[in-house]
C-alpha positions as CSV (number, residue, x, y, z in Angstrom):
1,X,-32.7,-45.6,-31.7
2,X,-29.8,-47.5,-31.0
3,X,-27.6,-44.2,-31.5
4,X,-29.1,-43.5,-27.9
5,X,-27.1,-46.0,-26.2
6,X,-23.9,-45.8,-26.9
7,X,-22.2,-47.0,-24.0
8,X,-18.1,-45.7,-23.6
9,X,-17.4,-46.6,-19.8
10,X,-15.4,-49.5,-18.6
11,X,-18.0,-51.6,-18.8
12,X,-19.7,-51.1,-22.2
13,X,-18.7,-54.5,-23.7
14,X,-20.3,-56.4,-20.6
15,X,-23.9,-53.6,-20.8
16,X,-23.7,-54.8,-24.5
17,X,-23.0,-58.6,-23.8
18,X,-25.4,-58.4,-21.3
19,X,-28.4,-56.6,-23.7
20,X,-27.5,-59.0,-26.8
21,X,-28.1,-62.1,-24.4
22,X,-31.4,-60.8,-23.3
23,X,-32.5,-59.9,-27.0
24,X,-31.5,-63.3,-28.1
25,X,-33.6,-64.5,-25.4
26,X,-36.5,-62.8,-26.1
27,X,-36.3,-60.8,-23.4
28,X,-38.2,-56.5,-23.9
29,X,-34.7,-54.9,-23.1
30,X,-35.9,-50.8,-23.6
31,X,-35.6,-50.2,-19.5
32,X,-32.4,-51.9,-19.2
33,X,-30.8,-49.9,-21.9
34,X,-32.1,-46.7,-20.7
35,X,-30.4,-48.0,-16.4
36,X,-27.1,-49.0,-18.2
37,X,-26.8,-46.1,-20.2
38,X,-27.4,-43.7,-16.6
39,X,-25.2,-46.4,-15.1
40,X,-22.6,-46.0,-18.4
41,X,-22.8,-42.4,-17.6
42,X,-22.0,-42.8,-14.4
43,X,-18.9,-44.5,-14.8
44,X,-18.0,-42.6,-17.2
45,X,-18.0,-39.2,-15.0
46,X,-16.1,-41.0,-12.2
47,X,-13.5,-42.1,-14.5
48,X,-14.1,-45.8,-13.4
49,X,-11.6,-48.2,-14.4
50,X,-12.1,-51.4,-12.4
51,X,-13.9,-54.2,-13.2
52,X,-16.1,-55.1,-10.3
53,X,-18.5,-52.7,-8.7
54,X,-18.2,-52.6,-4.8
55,X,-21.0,-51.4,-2.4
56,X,-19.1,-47.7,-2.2
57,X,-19.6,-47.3,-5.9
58,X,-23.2,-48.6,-5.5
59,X,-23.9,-45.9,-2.5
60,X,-21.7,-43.0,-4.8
61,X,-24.0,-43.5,-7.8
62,X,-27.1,-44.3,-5.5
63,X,-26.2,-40.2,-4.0
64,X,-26.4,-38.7,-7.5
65,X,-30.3,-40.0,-7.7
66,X,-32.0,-37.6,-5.5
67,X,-34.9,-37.5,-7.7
68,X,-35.8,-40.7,-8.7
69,X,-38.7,-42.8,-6.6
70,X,-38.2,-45.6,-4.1
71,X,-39.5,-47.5,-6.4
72,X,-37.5,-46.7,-9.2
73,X,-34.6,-47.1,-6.7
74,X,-35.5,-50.7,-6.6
75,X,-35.8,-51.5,-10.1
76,X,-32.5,-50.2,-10.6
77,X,-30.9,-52.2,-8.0
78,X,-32.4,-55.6,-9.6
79,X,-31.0,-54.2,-13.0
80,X,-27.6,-54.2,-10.7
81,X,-27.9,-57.5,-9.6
C-alpha cells in the first residue's frame, strides 16, 4: 500500500517526516496519508516551490474541494495545523 503515497511536491520530505514521527509514536496514520497525498497533489499541480504555506494557498486548495463535507473540511484543516 505504501506505493499509494508517493509524495513528489515540495514538501514530500516534511509529509514523510511528519507520518514516520507519528508511526513511531504509535499513532493510526491511514487518514493523514490519504490528506497529504490530496495536499501533495495539490502542490504538485500548482507548481509550489516555497516552503511555508500562507492563508492564499490554504483558501486556493480550500476552492478545488467543492465536494467534500464541512466536516471533512475541518478534519483537513486540523491535519494542516
Amino acid at each position: 500500500m505504501s506505493e499509494l503515497f508517493n509524495y513528489n511536491s515540495t514538501y514530500a520530505p516534511y509529509f514523510k517526516s511528519f507520518i514516520k514521527m507519528k508511526q513511531d509514536k504509535g499513532y493510526n496514520v491511514l487518514r493523514t496519508k490519504w490528506i497529504f497525498l490530496e495536499f501533495d497533489k495539490f502542490f504538485a499541480s500548482i507548481g509550489a516551490k516555497e516552503l511555508y504555506i500562507t492563508r492564499s494557498l490554504i483558501e486556493q486548495w480550500r476552492n478545488t474541494r467543492i465536494n467534500d463535507t464541512q466536516r471533512t473540511i475541518y478534519t483537513k484543516y486540523s491535519v494542516w495545523s
